[in-house]
DOLUM-541715 format. One line per field, with one value per residue (C-alpha): residue in one letter; x, y, z negated. Coordinates in Angstrom, 2 decimals, always signed. Each point is the difference from the previous one (the first is absolute). Layout:
REM DOLUM-541715
type: A  ...
east: X  ...
north: Y  ...
up: Z  ...
REM end
This chain:
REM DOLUM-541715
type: X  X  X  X  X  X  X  X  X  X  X  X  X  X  X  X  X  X  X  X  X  X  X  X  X  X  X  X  X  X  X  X  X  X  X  X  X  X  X  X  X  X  X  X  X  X  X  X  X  X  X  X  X  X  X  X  X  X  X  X  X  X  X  X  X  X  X  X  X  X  X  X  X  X  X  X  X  X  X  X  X  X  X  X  X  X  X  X  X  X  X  X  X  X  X  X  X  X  X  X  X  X  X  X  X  X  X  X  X  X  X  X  X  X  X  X  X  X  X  X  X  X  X  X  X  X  X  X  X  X  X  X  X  X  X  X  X  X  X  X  X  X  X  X  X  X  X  X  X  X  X  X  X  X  X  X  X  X  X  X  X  X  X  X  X  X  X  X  X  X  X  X  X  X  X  X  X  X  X  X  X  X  X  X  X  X  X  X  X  X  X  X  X  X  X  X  X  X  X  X  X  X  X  X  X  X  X  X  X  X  X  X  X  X  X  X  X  X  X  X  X  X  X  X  X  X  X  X  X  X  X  X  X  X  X  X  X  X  X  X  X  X  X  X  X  X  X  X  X  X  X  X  X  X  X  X  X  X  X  X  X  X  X  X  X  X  X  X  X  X  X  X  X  X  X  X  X  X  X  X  X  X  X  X  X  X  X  X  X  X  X  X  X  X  X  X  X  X  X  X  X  X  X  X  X  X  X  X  X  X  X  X  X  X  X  X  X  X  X  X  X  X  X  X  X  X  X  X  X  X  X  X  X  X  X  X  X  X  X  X  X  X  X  X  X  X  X  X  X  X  X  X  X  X  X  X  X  X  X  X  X  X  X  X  X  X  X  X  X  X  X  X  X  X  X  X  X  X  X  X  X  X  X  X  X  X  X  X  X  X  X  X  X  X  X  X  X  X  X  X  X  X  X  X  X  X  X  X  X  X  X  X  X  X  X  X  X  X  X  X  X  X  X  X  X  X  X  X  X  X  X  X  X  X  X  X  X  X  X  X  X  X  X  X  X  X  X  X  X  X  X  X  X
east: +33.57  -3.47  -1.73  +3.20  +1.45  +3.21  +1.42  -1.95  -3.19  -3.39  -1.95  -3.73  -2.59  -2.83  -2.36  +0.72  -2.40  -2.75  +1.12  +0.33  -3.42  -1.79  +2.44  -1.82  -2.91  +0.31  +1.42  -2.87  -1.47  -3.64  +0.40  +1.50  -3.09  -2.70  +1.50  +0.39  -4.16  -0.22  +1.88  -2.29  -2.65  +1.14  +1.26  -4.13  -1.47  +2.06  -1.47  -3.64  +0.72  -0.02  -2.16  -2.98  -0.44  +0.45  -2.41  -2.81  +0.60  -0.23  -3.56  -1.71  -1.90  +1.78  -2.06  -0.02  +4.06  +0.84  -2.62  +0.69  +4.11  -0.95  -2.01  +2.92  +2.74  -1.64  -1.54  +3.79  +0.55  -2.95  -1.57  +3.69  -1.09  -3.17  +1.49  +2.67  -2.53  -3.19  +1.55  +2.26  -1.84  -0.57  +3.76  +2.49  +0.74  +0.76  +3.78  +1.66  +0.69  -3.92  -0.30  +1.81  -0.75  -3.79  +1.07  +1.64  -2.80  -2.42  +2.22  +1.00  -3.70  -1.63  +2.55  +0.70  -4.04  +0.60  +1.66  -2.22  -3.24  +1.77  +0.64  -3.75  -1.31  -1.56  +2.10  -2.02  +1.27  -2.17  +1.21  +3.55  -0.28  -1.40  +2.60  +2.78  -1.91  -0.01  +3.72  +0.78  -2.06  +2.57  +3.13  +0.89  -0.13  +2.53  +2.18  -0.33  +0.97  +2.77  +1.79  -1.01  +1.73  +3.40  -0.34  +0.00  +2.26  +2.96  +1.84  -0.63  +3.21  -0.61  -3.85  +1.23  +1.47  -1.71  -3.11  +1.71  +1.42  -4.37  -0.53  +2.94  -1.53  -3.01  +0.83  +1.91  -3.08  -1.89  +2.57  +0.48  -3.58  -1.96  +3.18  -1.22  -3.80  +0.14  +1.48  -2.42  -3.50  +1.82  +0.34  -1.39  -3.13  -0.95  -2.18  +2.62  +2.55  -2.15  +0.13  +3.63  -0.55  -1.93  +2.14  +2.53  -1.78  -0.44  +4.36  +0.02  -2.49  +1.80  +3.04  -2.04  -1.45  +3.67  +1.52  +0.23  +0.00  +0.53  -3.22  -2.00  -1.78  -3.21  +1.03  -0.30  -2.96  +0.43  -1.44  +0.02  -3.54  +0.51  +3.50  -1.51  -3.06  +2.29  +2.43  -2.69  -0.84  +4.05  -0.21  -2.69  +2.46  +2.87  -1.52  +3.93  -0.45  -3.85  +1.24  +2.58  -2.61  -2.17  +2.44  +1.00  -3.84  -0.51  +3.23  -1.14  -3.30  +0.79  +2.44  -2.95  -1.58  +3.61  -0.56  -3.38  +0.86  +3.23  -0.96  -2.91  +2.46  +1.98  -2.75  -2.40  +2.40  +3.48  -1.86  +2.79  +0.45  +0.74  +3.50  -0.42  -2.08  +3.24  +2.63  -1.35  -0.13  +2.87  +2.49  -2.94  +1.16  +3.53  +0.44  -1.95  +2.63  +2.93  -1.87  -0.28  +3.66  +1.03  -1.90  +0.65  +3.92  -0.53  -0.47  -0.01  -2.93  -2.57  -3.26  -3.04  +1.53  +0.88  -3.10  -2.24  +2.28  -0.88  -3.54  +0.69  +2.69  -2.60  -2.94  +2.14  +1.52  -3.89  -1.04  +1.89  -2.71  -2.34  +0.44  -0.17  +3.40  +2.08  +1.78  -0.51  +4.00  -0.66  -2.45  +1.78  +2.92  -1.82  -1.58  +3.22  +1.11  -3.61  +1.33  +3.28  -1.75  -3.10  +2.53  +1.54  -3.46  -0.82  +3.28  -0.27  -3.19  +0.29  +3.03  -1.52  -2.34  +2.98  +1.66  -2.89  -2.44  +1.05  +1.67  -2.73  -2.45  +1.70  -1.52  -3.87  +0.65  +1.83  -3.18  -2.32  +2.12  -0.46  -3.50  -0.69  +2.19  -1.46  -3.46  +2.38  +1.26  -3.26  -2.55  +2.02  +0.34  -3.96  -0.53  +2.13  -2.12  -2.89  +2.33  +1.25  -2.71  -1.71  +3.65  +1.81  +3.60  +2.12  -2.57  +0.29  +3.78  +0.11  -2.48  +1.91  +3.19  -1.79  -1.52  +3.19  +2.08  -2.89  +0.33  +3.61  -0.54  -2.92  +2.69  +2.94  -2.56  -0.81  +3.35  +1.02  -2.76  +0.78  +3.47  -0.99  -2.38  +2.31  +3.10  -3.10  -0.42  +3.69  +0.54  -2.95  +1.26  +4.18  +0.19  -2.66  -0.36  -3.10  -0.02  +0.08  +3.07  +1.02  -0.74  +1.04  +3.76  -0.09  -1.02  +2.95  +2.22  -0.91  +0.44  +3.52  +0.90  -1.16  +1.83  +3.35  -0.25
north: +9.06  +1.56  -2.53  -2.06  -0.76  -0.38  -3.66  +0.15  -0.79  +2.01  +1.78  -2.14  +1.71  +1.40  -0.73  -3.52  -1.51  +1.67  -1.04  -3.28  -0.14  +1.77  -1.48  -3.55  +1.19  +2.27  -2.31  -1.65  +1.39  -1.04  +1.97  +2.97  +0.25  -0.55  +2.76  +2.57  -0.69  +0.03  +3.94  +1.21  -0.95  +1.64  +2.96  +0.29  -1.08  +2.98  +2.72  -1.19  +0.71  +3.29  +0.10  -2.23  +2.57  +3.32  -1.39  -0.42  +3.55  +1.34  -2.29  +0.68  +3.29  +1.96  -0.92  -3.53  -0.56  -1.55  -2.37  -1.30  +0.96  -3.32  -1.71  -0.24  -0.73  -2.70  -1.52  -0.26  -2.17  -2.02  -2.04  -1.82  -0.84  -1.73  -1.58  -1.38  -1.06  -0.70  -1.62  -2.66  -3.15  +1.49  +1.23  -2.07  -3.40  +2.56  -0.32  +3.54  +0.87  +0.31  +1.65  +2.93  +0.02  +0.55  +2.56  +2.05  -0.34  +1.11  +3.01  +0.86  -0.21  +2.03  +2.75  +0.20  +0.66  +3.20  +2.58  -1.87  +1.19  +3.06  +1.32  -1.50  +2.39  -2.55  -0.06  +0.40  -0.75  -3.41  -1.35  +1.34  -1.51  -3.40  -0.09  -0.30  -2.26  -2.76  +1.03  -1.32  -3.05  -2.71  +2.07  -1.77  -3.42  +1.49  +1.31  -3.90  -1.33  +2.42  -1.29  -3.87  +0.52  +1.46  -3.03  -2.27  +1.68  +0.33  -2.62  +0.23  +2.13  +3.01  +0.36  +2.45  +2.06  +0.31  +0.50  +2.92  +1.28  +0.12  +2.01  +2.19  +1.13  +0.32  +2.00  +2.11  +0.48  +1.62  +2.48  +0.73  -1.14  +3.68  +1.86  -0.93  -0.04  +3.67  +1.53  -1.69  +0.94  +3.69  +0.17  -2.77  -2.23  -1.80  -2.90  -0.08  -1.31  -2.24  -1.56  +0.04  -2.26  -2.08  -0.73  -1.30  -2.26  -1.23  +0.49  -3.04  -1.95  -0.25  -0.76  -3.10  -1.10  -0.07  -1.23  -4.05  -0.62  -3.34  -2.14  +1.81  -1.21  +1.81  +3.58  +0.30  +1.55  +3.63  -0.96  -3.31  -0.12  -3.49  +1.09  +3.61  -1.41  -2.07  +2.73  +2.42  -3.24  +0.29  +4.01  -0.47  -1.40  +1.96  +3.75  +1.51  -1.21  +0.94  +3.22  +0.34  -0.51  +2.28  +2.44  -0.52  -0.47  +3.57  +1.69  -0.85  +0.34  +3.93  +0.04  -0.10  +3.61  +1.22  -1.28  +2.15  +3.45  +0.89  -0.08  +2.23  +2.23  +0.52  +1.42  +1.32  +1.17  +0.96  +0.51  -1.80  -2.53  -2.91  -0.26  +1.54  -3.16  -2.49  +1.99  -0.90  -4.29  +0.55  +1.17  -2.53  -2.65  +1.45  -0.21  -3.29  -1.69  +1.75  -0.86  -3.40  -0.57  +2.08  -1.60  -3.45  +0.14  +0.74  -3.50  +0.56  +2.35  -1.10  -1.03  +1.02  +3.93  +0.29  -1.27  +2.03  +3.07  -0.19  +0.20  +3.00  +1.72  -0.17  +1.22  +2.62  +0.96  +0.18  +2.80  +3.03  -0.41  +1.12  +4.14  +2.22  +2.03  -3.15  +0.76  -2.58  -0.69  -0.96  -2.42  -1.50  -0.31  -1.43  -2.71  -1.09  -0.57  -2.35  -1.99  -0.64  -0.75  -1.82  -1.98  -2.61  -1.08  -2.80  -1.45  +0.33  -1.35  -2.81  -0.78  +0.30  -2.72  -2.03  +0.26  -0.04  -3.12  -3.45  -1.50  -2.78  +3.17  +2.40  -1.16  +0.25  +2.97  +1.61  -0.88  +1.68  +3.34  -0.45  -0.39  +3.10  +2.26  -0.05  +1.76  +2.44  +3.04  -0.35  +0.27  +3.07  +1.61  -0.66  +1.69  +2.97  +1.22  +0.68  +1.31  +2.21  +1.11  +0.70  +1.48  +1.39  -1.29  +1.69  -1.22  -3.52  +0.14  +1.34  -2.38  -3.22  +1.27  +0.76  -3.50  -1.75  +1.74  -1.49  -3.05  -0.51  +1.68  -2.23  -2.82  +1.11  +0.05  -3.59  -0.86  +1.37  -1.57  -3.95  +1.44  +0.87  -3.02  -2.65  +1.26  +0.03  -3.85  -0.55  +1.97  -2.03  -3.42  +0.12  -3.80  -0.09  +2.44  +0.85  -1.67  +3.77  +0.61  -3.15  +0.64  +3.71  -1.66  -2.38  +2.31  +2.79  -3.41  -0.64  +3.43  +0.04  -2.91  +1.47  +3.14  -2.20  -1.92
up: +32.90  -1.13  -2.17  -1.19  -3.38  -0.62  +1.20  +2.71  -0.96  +1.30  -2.58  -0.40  +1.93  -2.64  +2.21  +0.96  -2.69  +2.08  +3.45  -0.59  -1.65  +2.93  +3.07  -0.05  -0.09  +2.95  +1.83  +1.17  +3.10  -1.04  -2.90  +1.57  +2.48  -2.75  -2.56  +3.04  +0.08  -3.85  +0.05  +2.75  -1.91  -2.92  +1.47  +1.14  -3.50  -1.24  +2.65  -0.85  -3.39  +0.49  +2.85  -1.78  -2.84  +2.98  +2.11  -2.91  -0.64  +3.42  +0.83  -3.47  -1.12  -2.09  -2.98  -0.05  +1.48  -3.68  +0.57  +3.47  -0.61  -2.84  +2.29  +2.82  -2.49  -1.75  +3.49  +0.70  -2.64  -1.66  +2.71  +0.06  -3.74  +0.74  +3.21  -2.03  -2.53  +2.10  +3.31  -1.54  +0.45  +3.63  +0.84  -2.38  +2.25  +3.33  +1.03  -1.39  +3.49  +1.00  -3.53  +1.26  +3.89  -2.10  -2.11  +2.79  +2.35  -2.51  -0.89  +3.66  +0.88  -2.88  -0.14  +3.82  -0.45  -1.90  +2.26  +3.01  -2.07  -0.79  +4.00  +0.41  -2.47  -2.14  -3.10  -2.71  -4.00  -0.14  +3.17  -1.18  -3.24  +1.81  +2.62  -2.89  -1.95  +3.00  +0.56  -3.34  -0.28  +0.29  -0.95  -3.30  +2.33  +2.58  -2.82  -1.22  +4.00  -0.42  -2.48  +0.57  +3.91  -1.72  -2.49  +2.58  +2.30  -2.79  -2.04  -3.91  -0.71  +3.02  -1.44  -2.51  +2.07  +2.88  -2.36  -1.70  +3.67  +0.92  -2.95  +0.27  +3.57  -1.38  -2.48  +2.85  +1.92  -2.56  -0.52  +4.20  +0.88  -1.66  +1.22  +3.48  -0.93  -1.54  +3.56  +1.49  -2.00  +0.27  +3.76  +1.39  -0.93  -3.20  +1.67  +2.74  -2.90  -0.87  +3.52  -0.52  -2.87  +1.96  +2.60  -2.02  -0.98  +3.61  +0.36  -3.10  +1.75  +3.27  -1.91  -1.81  +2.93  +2.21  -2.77  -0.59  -3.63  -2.17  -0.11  -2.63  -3.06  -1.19  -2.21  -3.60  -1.37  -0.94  -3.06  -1.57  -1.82  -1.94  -0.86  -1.00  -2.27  -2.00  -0.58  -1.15  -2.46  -1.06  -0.36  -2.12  -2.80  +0.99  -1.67  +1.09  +3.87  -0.30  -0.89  +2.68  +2.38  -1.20  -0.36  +3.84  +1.54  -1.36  +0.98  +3.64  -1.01  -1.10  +3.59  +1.74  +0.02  +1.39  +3.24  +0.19  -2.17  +1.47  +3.48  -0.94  -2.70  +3.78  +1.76  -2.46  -2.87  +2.41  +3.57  +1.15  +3.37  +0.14  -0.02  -3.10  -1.39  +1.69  -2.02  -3.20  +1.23  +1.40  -3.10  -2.45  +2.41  +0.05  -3.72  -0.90  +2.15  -1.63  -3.46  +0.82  +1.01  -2.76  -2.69  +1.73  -0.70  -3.64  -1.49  -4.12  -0.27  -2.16  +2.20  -1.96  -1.34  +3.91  +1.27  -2.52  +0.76  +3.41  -0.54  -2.03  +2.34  +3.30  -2.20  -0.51  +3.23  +1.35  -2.80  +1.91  +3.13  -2.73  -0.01  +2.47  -1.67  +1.32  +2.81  +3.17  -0.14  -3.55  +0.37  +3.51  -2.73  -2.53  +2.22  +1.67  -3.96  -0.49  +3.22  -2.20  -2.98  +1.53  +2.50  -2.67  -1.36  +1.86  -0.65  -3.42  -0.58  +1.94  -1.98  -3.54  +1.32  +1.25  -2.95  -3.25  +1.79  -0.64  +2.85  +1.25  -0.58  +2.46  +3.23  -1.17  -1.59  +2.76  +2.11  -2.53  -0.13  +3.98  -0.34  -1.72  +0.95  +3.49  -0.95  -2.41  +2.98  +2.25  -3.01  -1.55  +3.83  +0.17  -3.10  +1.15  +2.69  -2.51  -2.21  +2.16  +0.97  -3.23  -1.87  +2.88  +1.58  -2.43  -2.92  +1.26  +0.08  -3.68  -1.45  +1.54  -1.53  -3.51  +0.14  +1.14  -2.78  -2.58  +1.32  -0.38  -3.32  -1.04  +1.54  -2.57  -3.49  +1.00  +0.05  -3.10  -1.39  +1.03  -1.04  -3.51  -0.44  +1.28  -2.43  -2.87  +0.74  +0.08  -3.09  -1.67  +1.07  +0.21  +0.74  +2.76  +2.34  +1.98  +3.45  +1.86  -1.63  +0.94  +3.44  -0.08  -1.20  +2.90  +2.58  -1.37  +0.06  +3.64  +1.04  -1.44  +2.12  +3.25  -0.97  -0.81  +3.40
REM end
């Protein structure tokens, strides 16, 4: 009998673990109808991200397309930083439900408006640029209704993983939503996949609306701002978590100008289509998840070498886009490597903070590294439309991967250096070490543990 062992008994089933972590979960028919809404969604969000960059291109003159190619990006992304930071006294007692109904209206609305003004004949880059500003007013707050509605739908021990299941799909989408988008720009219509966008955001709102959900309390606040100024206060006398921060505000901060150059590298630099543009999201997408799994089953690496070496390895990977010699299958192999090196940050900086604050610290500054990290991709995109403009795309691409490199560079002298001082102060005082050591012995300590378990 296939699967048997001798005596009878079945051989275990590999993948039981995950089944029985995912089976509750899936179980609920509430659920089920809210995450088909959530992947529609997704599956849009990852068409417009090709499509918002295309569409810049094909509405601006030729000379200024870095500039408005900037201006789209970035209006796709910052206005959901000040609404998370301007409209909180306003927005943060509605029930999460409304929170989101909001957010999709305002999305369906806005970016239904763009292939409308499109066929009209009145598209013009400011309205563009205006139209995806609205779009993304109150996004950070729906993200936050999200999230409070799956909280409230799901017993403590199913949050896990039906939060990782969301992110999984989204993850997914990014990979199959430019596959779809490139055909599309190629042979169809760039504003009309925008619409597409648009209208699934109107799919997740019907769902919300037919669906009855558990009496709902008011979202938490994208950002919490008390939580966030007294964390900043904590940073202050934490110079290794400071510098962690740092460190991670710029690597997004240097991300930026990708979004911009390589659309502009595609048509500029290759004369390629669109499709052309998807293929290189699709395999960064493609390999950030495999990185992330990857990386994600090896527990004993050390945090801060990986971490730093990331910063160094996507630098890196970005410095091929740089000459004209390169081929194009060069640099479309080069990025899918950045997507597997770049993929794993996030989860390792996150965990250096989890693992060097002090435990009644970790909330506040978890809020701060929230609270700055949101202006970090959307300033860096801004800047990359003058940049572009001024160095050209395959410029741009070469000075964010010298830059990046620096900064993980810059990252590993500063940590020899607290290296070198901190085993000078142990060295001078044998019977009283310094409290970073200290610290640095508890947090290796603490790490062990969670490694052992």
């Amino acid at each position: 009998m296939r699967g048997a062992r001798p005596g009878g008994q079945s051989a275990p089933d590999p993948g039981a673990p995950v089944k029985n972590a995912y089976r509750p979960v899936l179980a609920n028919r509430v659920f089920r109808r809210l995450i088909l809404g959530f992947v529609v969604s997704y599956l849009g969000d990852g068409m417009s991200f090709v499509a918002v960059a295309w569409l810049a291109i094909e509405l601006a003159p030729e000379a200024t397309a870095g500039l408005w190619v900037g201006a789209a990006v970035a209006s796709a992304t910052l206005p959901g930083v000040i609404g998370a930071l301007v409209l909180g006294r306003r927005l943060r007692r509605l029930p999460a439900k409304r929170l989101l109904l909001l957010d999709n209206t305002a999305r369906a609305i806005f970016l239904g408006a763009v292939p409308l003004a499109w066929f009209a004949g009145v598209l013009t880059p400011p309205l563009y640029v205006v139209l995806l500003a609205a779009s993304s007013l109150l996004h950070a707050w729906g993200s936050a209704g999200k999230y409070t509605i799956v909280a409230e739908l799901l017993p403590d021990d199913q949050r896990l993983a039906a939060n990782s299941l969301i992110s999984s799909l989204n993850f997914g989408a990014t990979i199959a939503g430019p596959a779809i988008a490139g055909v599309l720009v190629t042979y169809v219509n760039t504003a009309l996949v925008i619409g597409i966008d648009a209208l699934t955001y109107v799919f997740l709102a019907v769902i919300l609306l037919r669906t009855r959900l558990p009496d709902s309390r008011p979202a938490a606040a994208p950002v919490d701002q008390a939580a966030a100024r007294g964390g900043f206060a904590l940073l202050r006398s934490h110079p290794q978590l400071l510098g962690l921060l740092a460190l991670t505000w710029f690597f997004n901060f240097l991300y930026g100008p990708v979004e911009v150059a390589l659309p502009l590298h595609v048509t500029d630099d290759l004369d390629g289509p669109g499709t052309l543009l998807a293929l290189y999201w699709i395999l960064f997408g493609a390999g950030a998840v495999v990185g992330g799994l990857a990386v994600g089953a090896l527990r004993r690496l050390p945090l801060w070498p990986v971490t730093v070496g990331i910063v160094i390895g996507w630098g890196l990977t970005l410095l091929p886009f740089a000459s004209s010699t390169v081929p194009t299958a060069a640099t479309i192999v080069s990025f899918t490597l950045g997507g597997m090196i770049y993929g794993p940050f996030v989860a390792f900086s996150v965990t250096l903070m989890q693992t060097t604050s002090p435990p009644e610290h970790l909330p506040a500054m978890l809020a701060a590294r929230s609270a700055a990290l949101l202006t970090a991709s959307p300033l860096g995109t801004a800047l990359g439309g003058p940049l572009t403009t001024a160095l050209g795309p395959r410029a741009t691409l070469g000075v964010s991967g010298l830059a990046t490199v620096a900064l993980g560079v810059a990252a590993c002298v500063a940590l020899l250096a607290a290296r070198r001082t901190r085993t000078g102060q142990d060295r001078r005082s044998p019977g009283r070490r310094s409290p970073a050591s200290v610290k640095a012995t508890e947090c290796t300590a603490n790490q062990n543990n969670r490694e052992k378990s």
